[in-house]
Wavefront OBJ file of the C-alpha trace (Angstrom):
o trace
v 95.878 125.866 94.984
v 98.404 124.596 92.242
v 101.607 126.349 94.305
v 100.488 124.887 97.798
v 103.464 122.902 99.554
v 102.936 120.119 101.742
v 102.904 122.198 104.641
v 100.261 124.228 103.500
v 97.828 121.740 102.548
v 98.124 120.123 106.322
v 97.475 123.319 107.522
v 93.966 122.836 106.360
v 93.204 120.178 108.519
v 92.421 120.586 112.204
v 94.501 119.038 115.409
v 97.695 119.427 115.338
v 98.291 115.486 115.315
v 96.664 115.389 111.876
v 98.825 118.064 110.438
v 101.658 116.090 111.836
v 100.001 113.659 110.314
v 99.716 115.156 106.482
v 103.143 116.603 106.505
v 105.124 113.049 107.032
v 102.783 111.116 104.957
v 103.150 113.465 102.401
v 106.658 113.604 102.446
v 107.475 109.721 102.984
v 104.560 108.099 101.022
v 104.985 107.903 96.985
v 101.662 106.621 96.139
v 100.566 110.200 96.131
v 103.169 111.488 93.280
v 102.691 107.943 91.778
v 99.256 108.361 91.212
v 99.564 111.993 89.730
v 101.518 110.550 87.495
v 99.176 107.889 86.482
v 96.780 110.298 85.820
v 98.938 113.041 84.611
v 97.470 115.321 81.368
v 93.678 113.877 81.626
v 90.718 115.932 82.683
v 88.470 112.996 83.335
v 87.157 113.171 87.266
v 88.730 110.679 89.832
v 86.641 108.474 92.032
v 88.852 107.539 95.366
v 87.667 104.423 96.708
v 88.132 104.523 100.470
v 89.600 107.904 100.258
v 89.863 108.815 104.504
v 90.779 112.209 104.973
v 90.093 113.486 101.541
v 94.142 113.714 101.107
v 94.385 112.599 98.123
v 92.058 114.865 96.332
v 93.857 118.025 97.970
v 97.529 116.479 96.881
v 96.077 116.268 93.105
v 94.509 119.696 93.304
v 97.636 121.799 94.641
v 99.107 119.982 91.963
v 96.528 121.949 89.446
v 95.103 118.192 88.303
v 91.763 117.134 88.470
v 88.506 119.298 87.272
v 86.258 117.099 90.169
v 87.218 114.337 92.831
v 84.769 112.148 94.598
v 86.044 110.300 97.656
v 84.057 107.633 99.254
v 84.664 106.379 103.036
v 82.455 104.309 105.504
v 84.220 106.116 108.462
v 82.310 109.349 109.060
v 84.937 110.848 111.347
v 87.143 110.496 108.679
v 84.785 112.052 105.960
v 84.010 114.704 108.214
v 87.899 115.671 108.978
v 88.045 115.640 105.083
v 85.366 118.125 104.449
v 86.595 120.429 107.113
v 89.809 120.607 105.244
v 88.051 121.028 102.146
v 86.216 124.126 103.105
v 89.613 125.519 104.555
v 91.100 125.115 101.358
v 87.932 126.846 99.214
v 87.586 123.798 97.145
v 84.016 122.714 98.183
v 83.037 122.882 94.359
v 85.916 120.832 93.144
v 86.284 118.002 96.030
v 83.173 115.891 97.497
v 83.620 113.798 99.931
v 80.517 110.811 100.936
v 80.317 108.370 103.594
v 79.411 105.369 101.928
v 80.376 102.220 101.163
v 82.412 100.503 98.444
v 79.625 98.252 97.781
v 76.975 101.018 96.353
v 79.821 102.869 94.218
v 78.515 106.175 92.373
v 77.645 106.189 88.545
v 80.412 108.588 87.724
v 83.128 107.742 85.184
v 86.562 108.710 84.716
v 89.523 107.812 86.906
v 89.506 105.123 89.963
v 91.637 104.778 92.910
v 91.923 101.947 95.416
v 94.984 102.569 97.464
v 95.254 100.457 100.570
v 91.679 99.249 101.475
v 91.600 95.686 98.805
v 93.131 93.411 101.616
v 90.574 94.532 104.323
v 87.705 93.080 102.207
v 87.499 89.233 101.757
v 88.266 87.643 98.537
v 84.662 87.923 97.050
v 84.195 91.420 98.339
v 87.825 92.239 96.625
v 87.001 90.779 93.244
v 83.390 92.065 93.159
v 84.802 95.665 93.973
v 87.416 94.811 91.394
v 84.258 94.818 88.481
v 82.693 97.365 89.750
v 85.925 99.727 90.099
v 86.163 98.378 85.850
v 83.076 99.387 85.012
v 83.764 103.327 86.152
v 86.266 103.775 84.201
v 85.856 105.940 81.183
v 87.991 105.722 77.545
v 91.492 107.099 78.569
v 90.752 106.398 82.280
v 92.891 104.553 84.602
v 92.487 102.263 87.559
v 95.116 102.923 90.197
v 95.684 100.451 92.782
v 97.757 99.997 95.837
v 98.039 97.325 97.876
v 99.926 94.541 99.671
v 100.566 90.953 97.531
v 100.766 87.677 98.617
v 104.187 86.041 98.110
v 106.687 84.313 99.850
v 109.437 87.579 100.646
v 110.126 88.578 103.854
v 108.610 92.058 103.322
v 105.104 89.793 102.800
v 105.375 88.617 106.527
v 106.593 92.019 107.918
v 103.416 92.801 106.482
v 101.478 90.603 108.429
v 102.822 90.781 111.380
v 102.398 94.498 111.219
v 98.796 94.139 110.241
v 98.640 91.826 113.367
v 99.469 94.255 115.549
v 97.053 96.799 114.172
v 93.946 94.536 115.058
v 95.300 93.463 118.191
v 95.903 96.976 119.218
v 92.229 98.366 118.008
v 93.886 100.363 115.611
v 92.745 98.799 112.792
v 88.710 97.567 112.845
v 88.253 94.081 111.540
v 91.819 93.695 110.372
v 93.377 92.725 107.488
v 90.694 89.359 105.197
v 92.690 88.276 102.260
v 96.145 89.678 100.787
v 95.870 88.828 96.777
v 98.224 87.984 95.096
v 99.615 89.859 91.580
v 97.480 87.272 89.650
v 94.077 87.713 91.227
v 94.420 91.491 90.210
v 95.775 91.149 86.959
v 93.760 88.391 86.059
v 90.000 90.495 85.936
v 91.851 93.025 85.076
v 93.501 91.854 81.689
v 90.387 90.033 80.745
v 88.529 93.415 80.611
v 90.501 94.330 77.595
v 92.667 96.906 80.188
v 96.460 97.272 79.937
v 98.243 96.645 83.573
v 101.240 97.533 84.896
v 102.972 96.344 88.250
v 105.277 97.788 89.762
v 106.759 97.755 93.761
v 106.406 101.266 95.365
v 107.632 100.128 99.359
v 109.058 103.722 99.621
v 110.929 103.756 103.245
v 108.777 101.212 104.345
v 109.568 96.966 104.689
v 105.974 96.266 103.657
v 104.901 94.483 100.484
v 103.159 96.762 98.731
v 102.155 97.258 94.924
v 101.142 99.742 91.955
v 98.782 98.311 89.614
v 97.872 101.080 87.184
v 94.940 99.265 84.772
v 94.305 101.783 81.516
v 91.181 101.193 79.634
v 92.714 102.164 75.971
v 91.011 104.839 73.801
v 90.972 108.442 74.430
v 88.828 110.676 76.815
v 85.709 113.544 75.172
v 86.194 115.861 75.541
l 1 2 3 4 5 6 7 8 9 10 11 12 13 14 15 16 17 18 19 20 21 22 23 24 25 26 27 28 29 30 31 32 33 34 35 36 37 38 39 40 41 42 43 44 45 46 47 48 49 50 51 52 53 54 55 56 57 58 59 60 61 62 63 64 65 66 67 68 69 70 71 72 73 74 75 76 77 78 79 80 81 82 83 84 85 86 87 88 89 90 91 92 93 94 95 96 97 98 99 100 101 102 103 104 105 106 107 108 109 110 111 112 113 114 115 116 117 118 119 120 121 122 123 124 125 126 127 128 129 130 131 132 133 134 135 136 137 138 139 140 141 142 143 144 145 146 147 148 149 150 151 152 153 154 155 156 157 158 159 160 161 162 163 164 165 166 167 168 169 170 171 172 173 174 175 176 177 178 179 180 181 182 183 184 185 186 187 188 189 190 191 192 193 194 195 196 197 198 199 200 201 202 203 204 205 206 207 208 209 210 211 212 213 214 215 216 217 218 219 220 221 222
């Protein structure tokens, strides 16, 4: 699947809206190329942490990365679109995809991903899912996170007010709970010996939102 263009890997979905879908997130988001390259040259697995469709995983695969991806998601519509996908694409032994929660993570280790699901947990669920996520990653392994910080900009409360209208609208269950800011991330982060990097990645978007790539130093068995 290494040649695959974005095109081709939404045609393994279903409806036509989520094709649609895959093609323009694909081609406006960065956090997908953004992670590849966080996780570029490694052969350690990838745990996606509130993965939805499975996207991800097929990105990083038709990129020729990644010997095994586990995505976890507590929306079984979602999970179930993924593995449909999955199948289409012949990578059943490659990509798994669970409904489950964030609380009762896997005992896998390698790489971890957490893009866009931290600020719909409360602060204690956030920095408890912030230990665990540390304690799955493996020598070499890095902890990729994306999400929306607290400060005082303007794209901060376009963010909000977005996230507003998602709730109101039903769009969104339960809504956004806490939006950290840079030094609740770093701070657990650092003081598990892991070197962080921040960096904005808004893309074509006015919304606040963050890369926090946490390596664990040493290197990966081989």
């Amino acid at each position: 699947m290494a040649s695959l263009s974005h095109r081709d890997i939404a045609a393994c979905y279903d409806s036509r809206f989520q094709r649609g879908y895959v093609r323009g997130k694909l081609a406006s988001d960065p956090v997908y190329a953004a992670t590849a390259q966080a996780i570029g040259g490694s052969a350690l697995p990838l745990l996606d942490i509130g993965c939805g469709i499975g996207l991800l995983g097929l990105y990083l695969h038709a990129r020729g990365m990644l010997p095994r991806y586990l995505g976890l998601d507590r929306d079984e519509r979602k999970i179930a679109e993924g593995r449909a996908a999955v199948r289409r694409a012949g990578l059943q032994n490659a990509i798994e995809l669970r409904t489950s929660d964030a609380a009762a993570l896997p005992e896998l280790r390698g790489h971890v991903a957490l893009l866009d699901m931290l600020h719909y947990l409360p602060r204690e669920a956030q920095a408890a899912l912030l230990q665990a996520a540390i304690g799955r990653l493996a020598l070499g392994g890095a902890l990729v996170i994306r999400s929306v910080l607290r400060d005082r900009s303007w794209r901060f409360h376009a963010t909000r007010a977005e996230e507003l209208w998602l709730r109101v609208s039903g769009l969104i269950r339960g809504g956004a709970q806490h939006y950290p800011s840079s030094e609740e991330l770093r701070g657990p982060l650092e003081a598990a010996g892991l070197a962080v990097s921040v960096s904005p990645l808004f893309g074509y978007t006015p919304f606040n939102s963050y890369l926090l790539v946490a390596r664990r130093p040493g290197q990966a068995a081989a």
